[in-house]
VOTITI-884684 format. One record per residue (C-alpha): residue in one letter; x, y, z. Coordinates in steps of 0.5 Angstrom, whole numbers, padded with zeros to 4 digits, always signed. Each point is the difference from the previous one (the first is absolute). Example, Ala and Ser with C-alpha at 12.3 -4.5 7.8 and 13.67 -1.06 7.14 Angstrom:
2
a+0025-0009+0016/s+0002+0007-0002/
END
This chain:
107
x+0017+0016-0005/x+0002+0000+0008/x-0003-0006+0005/x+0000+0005+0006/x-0002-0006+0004/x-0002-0007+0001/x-0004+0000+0007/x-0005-0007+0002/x-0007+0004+0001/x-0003+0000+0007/x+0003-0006+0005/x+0005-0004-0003/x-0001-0006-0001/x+0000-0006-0005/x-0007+0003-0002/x+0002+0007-0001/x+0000+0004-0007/x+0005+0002-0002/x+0000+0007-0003/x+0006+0003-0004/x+0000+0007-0002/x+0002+0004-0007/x+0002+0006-0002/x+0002+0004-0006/x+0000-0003-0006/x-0001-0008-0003/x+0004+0001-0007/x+0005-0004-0004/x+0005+0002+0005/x-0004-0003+0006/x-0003-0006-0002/x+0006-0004+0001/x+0001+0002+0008/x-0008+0000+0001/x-0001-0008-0003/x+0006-0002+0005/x-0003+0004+0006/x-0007-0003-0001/x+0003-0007-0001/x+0005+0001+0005/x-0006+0003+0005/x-0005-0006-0003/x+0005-0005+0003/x-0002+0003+0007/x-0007+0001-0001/x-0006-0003+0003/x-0007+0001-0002/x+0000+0006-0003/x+0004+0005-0004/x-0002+0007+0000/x+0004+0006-0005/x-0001+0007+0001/x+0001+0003-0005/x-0003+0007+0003/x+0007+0003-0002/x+0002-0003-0007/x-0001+0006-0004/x+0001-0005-0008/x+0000-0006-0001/x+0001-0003-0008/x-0002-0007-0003/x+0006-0003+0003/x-0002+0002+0007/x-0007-0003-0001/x+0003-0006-0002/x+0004-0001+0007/x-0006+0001+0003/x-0003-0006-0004/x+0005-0004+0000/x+0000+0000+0008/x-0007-0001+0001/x+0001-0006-0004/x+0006-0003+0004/x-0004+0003+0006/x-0006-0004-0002/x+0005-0006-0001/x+0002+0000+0008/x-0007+0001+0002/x+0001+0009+0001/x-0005+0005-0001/x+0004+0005-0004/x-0005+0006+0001/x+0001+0008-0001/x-0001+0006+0004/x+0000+0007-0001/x+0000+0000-0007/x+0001+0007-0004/x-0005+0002-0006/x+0005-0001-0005/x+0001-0006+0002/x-0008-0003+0001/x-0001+0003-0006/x+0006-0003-0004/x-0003-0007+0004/x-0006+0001-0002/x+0002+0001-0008/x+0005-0006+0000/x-0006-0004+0003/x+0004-0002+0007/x-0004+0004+0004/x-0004-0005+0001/x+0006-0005+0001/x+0002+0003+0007/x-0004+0002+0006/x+0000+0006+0002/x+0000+0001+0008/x-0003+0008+0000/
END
């Protein structure tokens, strides 16, 4: 898994999302440099966080349950943690496990 990039959507501002985007895969390897980074990205985000996930080509259990856990401390704050660009595989495993209606989707 690689964060290409962290950028402010739009105008930067103190309202700005934030979007953060992923590439590769979300594996056991991974999960531990993803949970920092969404943390890390958590701490100077306002309003909305959206991942784009349109480059991710796996991700397992465990990297659904940092998603999860990030939503979680992002609601905690205040954030909206949403997802962009989700593959099929993806929206389908979303879908199997029940998250698929966690998250919202930005189309």
């Amino acid at each position: 898994m690689t964060v290409i990039d962290t950028a402010p959507l739009g105008e930067a501002g103190a309202s700005a999302p934030t979007l953060v985007h992923l590439a590769g895969d979300i594996d056991i390897f991974t999960t531990a440099k993803l949970r920092r980074r969404l943390i890390d990205t958590l701490a100077h985000s306002t309003g909305l966080l959206v991942v784009d996930l349109s480059q991710v080509t796996f991700c397992g259990a465990g990297g659904l349950g940092v998603l999860v856990g990030a939503q979680g401390r992002a609601r905690s704050l205040g954030i909206t943690l949403a997802l962009t660009g989700v593959p099929p595989r993806m929206a389908r495993l979303l879908h199997i496990t029940g998250l698929g209606n966690r998250f919202p989707i930005i189309a």
